[in-house]
N, C-alpha and C positions, 0 to 999 in steps of 0.2 A: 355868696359864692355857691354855686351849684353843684353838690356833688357828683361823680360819674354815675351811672344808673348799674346796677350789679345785675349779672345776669346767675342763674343757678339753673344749671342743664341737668338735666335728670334724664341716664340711662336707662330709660325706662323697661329695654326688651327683659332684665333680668331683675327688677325693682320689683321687690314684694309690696302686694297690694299697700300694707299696714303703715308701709314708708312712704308712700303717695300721699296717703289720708294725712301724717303728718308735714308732710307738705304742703299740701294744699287748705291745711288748719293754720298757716301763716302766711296766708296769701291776705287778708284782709286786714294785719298787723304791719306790711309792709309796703311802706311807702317807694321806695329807692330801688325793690327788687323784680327784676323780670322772672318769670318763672317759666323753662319750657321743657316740655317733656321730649326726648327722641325718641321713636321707635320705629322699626320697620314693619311696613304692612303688614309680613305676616305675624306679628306680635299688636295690631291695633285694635284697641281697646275702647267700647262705648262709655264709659264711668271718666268721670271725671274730665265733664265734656265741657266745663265751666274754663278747665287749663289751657293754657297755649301746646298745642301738639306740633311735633315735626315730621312727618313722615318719611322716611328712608326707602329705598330699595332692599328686597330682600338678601340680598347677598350678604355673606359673611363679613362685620365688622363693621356696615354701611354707617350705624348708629356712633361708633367711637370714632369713625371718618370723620363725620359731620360736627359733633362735638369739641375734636380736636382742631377742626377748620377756624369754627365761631368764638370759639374760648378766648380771654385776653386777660390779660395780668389782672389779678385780683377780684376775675371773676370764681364761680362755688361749681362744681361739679361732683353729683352725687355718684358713685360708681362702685361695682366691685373688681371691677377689671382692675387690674395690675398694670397688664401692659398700657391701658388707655391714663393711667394715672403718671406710669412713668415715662409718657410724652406728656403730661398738661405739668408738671410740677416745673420743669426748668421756665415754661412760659410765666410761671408765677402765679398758677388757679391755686383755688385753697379744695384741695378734695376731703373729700368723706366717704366712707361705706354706710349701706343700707344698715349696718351694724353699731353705727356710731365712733369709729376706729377712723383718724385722721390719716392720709397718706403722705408722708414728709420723706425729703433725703437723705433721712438718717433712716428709715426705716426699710425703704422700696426696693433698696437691694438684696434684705434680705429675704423680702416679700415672693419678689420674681426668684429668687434662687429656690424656694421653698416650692416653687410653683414649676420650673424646672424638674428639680429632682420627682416629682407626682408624675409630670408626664412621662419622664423618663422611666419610671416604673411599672406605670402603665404599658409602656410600647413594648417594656418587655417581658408583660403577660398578669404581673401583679396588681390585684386588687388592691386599688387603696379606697381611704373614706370618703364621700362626699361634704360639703356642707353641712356642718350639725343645721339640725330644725331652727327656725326663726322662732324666737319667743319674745312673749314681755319685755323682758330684760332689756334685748335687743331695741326693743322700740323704744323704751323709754330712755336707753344711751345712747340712740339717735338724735332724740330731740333734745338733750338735755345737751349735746354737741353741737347739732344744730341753732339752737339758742346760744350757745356763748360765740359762737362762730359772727351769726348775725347782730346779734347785742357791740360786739366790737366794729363789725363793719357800720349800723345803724348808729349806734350811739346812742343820744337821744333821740332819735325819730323813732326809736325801736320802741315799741307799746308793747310789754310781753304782758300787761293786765288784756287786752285784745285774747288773746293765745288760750 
């Protein structure tokens, strides 16, 4: 029996480099998985021309448009978006942040409401923080998420001695 082929879409306009590289370090370990990056042109990138790119139109959102079109139950979508997350999760994608941080229905509402109340303090003139800085840490709870992610979907076809 042939299993379904998994696709893992990578928001790439706001993916830190460091989270590419570790994707594209299981590209050769995986048998079953399509790998494709989205970005919109004005975010297109020479590095890592080995990947499947998708190019978008520059418009606002064009990249989680597209994402949200192609995605299908139990395909992987890498993303820090919230709201792009909380359209793929009812379809049944399994998402992740560039940080290693799963996005599930117990979690997403408190995600978007967090993310609410920022803007809302924003428009009424308050600084708030950005993104702390990407570090180590981060990359290595990416891929160590990434890998149980894939080890479950792969099974055995998954070779993480490959990785």
């Amino acid at each position: 029996m042939t299993k379904k082929k998994l696709t893992l879409f990578v928001d790439a306009d706001a993916c830190p480099v460091p989270v590419k590289e570790e994707i594209m370090s299981f590209q050769q370990a995986l048998t079953n998985v399509e790998i494709i990056f989205v970005a919109s042109y004005a975010h297109m990138s020479t590095t890592f021309r080995e990947a499947k790119w998708v190019m978008v139109d520059s418009e606002k959102e064009e990249a989680d448009l597209y994402i949200h079109r192609h995605c299908r139950k139990g395909d992987l979508a890498i993303t820090q978006d919230y709201g792009l997350a909380s359209l793929l999760l009812p379809k049944g994608v399994f998402i992740l942040s560039p940080r290693g941080k799963s996005y599930t229905e117990e979690n997403i509402s408190m995600l978007l409401h967090t993310r609410y109340l920022a803007s809302k303090s924003r428009r009424a003139g308050k600084h708030t923080k950005g993104p702390r800085k990407f570090t180590d840490e981060d990359r290595m709870s990416f891929r160590k998420e990434l890998i149980r992610i894939l080890s479950n979907y792969e099974g055995e076809y998954f070779h993480s001695s490959k990785l």
